[in-house]
C-alpha positions in Angstrom: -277.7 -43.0 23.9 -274.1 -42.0 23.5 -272.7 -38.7 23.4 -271.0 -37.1 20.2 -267.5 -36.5 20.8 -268.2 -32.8 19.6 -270.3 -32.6 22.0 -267.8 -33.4 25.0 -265.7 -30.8 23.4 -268.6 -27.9 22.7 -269.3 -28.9 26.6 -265.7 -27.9 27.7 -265.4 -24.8 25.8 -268.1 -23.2 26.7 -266.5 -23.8 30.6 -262.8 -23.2 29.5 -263.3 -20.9 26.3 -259.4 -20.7 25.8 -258.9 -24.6 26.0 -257.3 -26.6 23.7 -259.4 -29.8 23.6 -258.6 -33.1 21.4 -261.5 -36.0 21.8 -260.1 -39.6 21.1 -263.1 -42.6 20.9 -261.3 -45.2 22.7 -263.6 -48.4 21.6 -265.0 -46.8 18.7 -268.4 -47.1 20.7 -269.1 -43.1 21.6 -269.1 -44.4 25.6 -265.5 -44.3 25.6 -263.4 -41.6 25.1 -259.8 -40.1 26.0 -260.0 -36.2 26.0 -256.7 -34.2 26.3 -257.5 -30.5 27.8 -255.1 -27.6 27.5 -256.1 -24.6 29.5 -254.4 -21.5 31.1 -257.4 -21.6 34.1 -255.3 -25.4 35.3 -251.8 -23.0 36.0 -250.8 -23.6 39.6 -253.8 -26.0 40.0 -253.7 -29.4 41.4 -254.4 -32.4 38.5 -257.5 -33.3 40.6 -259.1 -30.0 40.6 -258.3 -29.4 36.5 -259.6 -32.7 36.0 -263.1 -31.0 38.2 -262.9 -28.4 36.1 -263.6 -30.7 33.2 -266.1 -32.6 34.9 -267.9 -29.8 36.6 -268.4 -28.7 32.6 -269.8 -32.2 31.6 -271.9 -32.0 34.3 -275.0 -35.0 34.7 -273.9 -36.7 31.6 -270.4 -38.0 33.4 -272.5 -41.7 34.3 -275.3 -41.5 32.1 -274.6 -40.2 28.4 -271.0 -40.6 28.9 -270.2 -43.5 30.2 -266.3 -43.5 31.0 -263.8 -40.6 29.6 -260.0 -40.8 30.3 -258.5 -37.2 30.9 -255.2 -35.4 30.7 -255.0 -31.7 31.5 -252.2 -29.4 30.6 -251.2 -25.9 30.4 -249.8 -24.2 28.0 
């Protein structure tokens, strides 16, 4: 079953409470989505480890409920 977009983003708050999170549905299919994350907790942090960050707060579903999500991280 596919995941809600508001659930990606309820997912990532509750791991970066102070994020910024917009979810795009790339294919219009919930399995593919775009999120754009912008969190004080990626300052002075390599893209690969903010983009853990996100991940590490999506936990199992990354492969299973969520099949692919493109990411962008920022600070503010």
């Amino acid at each position: 079953m596919p995941m809600a977009a508001g659930d990606i983003e309820r997912l990532i708050l509750d791991a970066l409470p102070d994020a910024h999170v917009t979810i795009e549905d790339l294919a219009g299919d919930g399995d593919h989505y775009r999120a754009t994350v912008t969190s004080a907790a990626f300052a002075g942090l390599p893209r690969v480890k903010q983009h853990k960050l996100v991940y590490d707060a999506l936990g199992s579903r990354m492969g299973g409920e969520l099949h692919a999500l493109a990411l962008i991280t920022r600070t503010p």
